[in-house]
Each structure stands twice: as structure tokens, then as C-alpha cells.
N, C-alpha and C positions, 0 to 999 in steps of 0.2 A: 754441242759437239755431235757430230754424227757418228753413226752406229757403228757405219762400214770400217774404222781403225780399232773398232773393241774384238779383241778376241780374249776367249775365253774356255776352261774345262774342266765340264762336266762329269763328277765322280760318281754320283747316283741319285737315279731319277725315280719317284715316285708317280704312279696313274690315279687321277682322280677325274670322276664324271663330271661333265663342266655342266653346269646348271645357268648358262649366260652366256652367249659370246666372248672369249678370252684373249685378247689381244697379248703382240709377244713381247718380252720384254717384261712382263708385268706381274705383281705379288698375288699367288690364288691361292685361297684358303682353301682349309682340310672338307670344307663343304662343296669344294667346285667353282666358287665366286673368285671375283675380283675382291682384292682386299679392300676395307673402310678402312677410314684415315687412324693413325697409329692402334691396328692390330696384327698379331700373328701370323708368319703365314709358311703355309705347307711348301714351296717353293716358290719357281721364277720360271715361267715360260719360255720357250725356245721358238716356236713359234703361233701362230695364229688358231685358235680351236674354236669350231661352231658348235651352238647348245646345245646337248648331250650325247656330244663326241669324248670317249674317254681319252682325256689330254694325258699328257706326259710334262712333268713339271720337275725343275731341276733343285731337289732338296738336300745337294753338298757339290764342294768344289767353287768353280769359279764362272760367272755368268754377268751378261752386260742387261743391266736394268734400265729405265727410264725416267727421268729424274723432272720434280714439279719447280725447283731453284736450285740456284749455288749450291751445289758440296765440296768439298775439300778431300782431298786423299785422306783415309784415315778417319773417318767419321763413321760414327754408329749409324746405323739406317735402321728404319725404318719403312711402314707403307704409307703412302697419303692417298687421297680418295682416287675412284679408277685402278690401284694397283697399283699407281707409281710408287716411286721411293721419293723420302725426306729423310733432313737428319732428324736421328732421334731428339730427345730431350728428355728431362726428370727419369721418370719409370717408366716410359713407355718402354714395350718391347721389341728385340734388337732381332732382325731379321738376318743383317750382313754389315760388314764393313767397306767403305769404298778404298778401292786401290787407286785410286787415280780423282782425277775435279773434272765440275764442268761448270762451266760459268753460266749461270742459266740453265733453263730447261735444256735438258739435252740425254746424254748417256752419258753412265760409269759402270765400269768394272766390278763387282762385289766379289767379295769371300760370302758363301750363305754359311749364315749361323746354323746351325740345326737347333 
């Protein structure tokens, strides 16, 4: 699904130094990185930040992520490698929940956890 029908809003953003090129859409951890596959992450990108440009990262509210497969409205998320999103499973930890599906790689809506 493409991006251009996801709208979404942003309650409050957090600045972190980006230590990597940051693509948008995508999970950055509290160190600046692109999230590794089911970890934590400080927010969701709005848009695009080069290495160490202090990004602005969306940590409440509502934001369109970029998704590795299938989700379903309603599914815990998670990040997978690159930042994207998956659904969760067992214990890993819950970053957002989707508001909406994509069938395949594509975009969804999140609620971000904090």
C-alpha cells in the first residue's frame, strides 16, 4: 500500500542524534540507529535524516510506518531489521499497534506505544 493515503498525528516528538543515515517511516533507537529486528524503539521517523543530523522522531500519537509483510489492523508491532515494522510475537517488545492492514510490504498507520 502506498504512503500517499496514510495520514496521521503526531503528539510529541523526541530529538536524537542520528549515528547512520535514517530513512522515514522507520523505527530509531534511543542511540540514533535504525532499529535491529524485534527491539525497542525511541520513535518513528517523519522524514529522511543524514548521519549526525539531530533527527526529530515521532514518540506518541499517530504515524505511518513501513512494513516487511502482512499486518492486520490491530496487531502489536514491533521493528524488523532496517527499522521497519512486524507483527510482534511471544515477548518481544510492542512498539505500536496497527490501525489499519497491508497486504505485503507496504505502509500502516500506528498508534506508538511509549
Amino acid at each position: 500500500m502506498s504512503i500517499s493515503d496514510k495520514t496521521y498525528q503526531p503528539v510529541q516528538s523526541l530529538t536524537v542524534k542520528a549515528v547512520e543515515d535514517l530513512p522515514a517511516f522507520r523505527f530509531v533507537s534511543h542511540l540514533g540507529s535504525l532499529c535491529d529486528d524485534g527491539s525497542r524503539a525511541l520513535g518513528v521517523t517523519e522524514v529522511d535524516w543524514v548521519n549526525g543530523e539531530y533527527s526529530s522522531v515521532v514518540s506518541l500519537g499517530t504515524i505511518a510506518i513501513e512494513t516487511t509483510t502482512t499486518i492486520p489492523a490491530g496487531t502489536d508491532i514491533t521493528s524488523a531489521s532496517l527499522g521497519k515494522a512486524r507483527a510482534a510475537t511471544g515477548s518481544e517488545p510492542v512498539n505500536g499497534r496497527s490501525l489499519d492492514s497491508s497486504s505485503g510490504a507496504g505502509f500502516v498507520r500506528i498508534k506508538v506505544v511509549p
